[in-house]
C-alpha positions in Angstrom: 43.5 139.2 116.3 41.8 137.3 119.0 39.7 139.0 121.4 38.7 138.2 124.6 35.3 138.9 126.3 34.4 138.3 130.1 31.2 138.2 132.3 30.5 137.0 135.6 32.2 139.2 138.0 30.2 141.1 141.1 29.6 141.2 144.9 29.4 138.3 146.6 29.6 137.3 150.5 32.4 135.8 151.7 31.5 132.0 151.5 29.9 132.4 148.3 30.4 131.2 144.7 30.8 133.1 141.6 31.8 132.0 138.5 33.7 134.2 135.8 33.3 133.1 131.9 35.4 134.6 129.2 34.8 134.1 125.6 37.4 134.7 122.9 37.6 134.8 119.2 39.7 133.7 116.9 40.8 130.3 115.1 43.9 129.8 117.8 42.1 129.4 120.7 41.9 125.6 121.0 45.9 125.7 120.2 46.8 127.4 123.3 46.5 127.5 127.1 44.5 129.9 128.6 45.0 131.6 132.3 43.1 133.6 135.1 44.9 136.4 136.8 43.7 138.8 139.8 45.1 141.9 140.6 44.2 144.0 143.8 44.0 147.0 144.6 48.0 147.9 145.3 49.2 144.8 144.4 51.0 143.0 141.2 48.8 140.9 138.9 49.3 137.4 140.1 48.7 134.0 138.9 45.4 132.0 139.6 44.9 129.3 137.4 45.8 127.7 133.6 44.7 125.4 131.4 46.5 123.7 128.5 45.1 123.5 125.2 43.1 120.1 125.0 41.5 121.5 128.8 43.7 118.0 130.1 46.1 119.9 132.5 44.9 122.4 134.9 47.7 124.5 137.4 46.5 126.4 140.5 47.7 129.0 142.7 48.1 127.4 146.3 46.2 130.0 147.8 43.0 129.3 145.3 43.5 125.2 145.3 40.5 123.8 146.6 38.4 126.5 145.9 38.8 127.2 142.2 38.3 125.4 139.1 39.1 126.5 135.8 37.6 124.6 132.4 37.5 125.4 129.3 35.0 124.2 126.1 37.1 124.3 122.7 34.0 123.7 120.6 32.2 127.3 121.9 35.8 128.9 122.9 35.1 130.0 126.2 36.9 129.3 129.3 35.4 129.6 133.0 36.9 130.1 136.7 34.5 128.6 139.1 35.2 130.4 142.2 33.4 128.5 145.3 34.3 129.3 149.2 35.6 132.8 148.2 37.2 134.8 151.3 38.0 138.6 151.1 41.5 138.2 150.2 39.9 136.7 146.7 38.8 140.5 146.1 40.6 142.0 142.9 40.4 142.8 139.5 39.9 139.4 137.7 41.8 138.6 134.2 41.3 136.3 131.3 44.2 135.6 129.3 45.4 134.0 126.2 48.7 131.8 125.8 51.9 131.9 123.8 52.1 128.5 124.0 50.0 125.0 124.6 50.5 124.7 128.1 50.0 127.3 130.7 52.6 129.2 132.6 52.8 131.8 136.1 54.1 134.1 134.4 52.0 137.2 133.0 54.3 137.4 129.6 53.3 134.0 128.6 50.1 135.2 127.3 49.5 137.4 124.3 45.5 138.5 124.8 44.1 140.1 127.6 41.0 140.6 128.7 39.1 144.0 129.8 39.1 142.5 133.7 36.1 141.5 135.6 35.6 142.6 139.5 34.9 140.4 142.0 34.2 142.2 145.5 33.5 139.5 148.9 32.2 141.4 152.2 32.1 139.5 155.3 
């Protein structure tokens, strides 16, 4: 089963960068999009960014556009979110995901793998 392994997360002032990596195992990875959720504190888990499978096609929530970037390398099986200008509504629980399919989707049960979550906190 694939399994997938994060890093990055932490406190960081609002204005700041951090970038969030997560590294999965398992032979399907360059098959499949992959996807960054966030989840605060009570709030539902929403949808940040995707990737398709070749790392061609890249989707963005419209509050992150801009600010965000999600890539991916096939070849190591990692995929990043680099978070740049990050505000204090960015603050949540961070999640890397693994797709059902080869393009990304919004949805949370179009991924199969999640990760263990990563925190990001911003202060002003």
């Amino acid at each position: 089963q694939v399994q997938l392994v994060e890093s990055g997360g932490g406190l960081v002032q609002a204005g700041g960068s951090l970038r969030l990596s997560c590294a999965a195992s398992g032979r399907t990875f360059s098959s499949v999009a992959m996807g960054w959720f966030r989840q605060a504190p009570g709030k539902q888990r929403e949808f940040v960014a995707s990737i398709d499978w070749r790392g061609r096609t890249t989707n963005y929530a419209d509050s992150v556009k801009g600010r965000f970037t999600i890539s991916r390398d096939n070849a190591k099986n990692t995929v990043d979110l680099q978070m740049n200008s990050l505000k204090p509504e960015d603050a949540a629980v961070y999640y890397c995901a693994q797709g059902r399919y080869t393009t990304g989707t919004y949805a949370p049960s179009g991924y199969s793998k999640w990760g263990q979550g990563t925190q990001v906190t911003v202060s002003s």
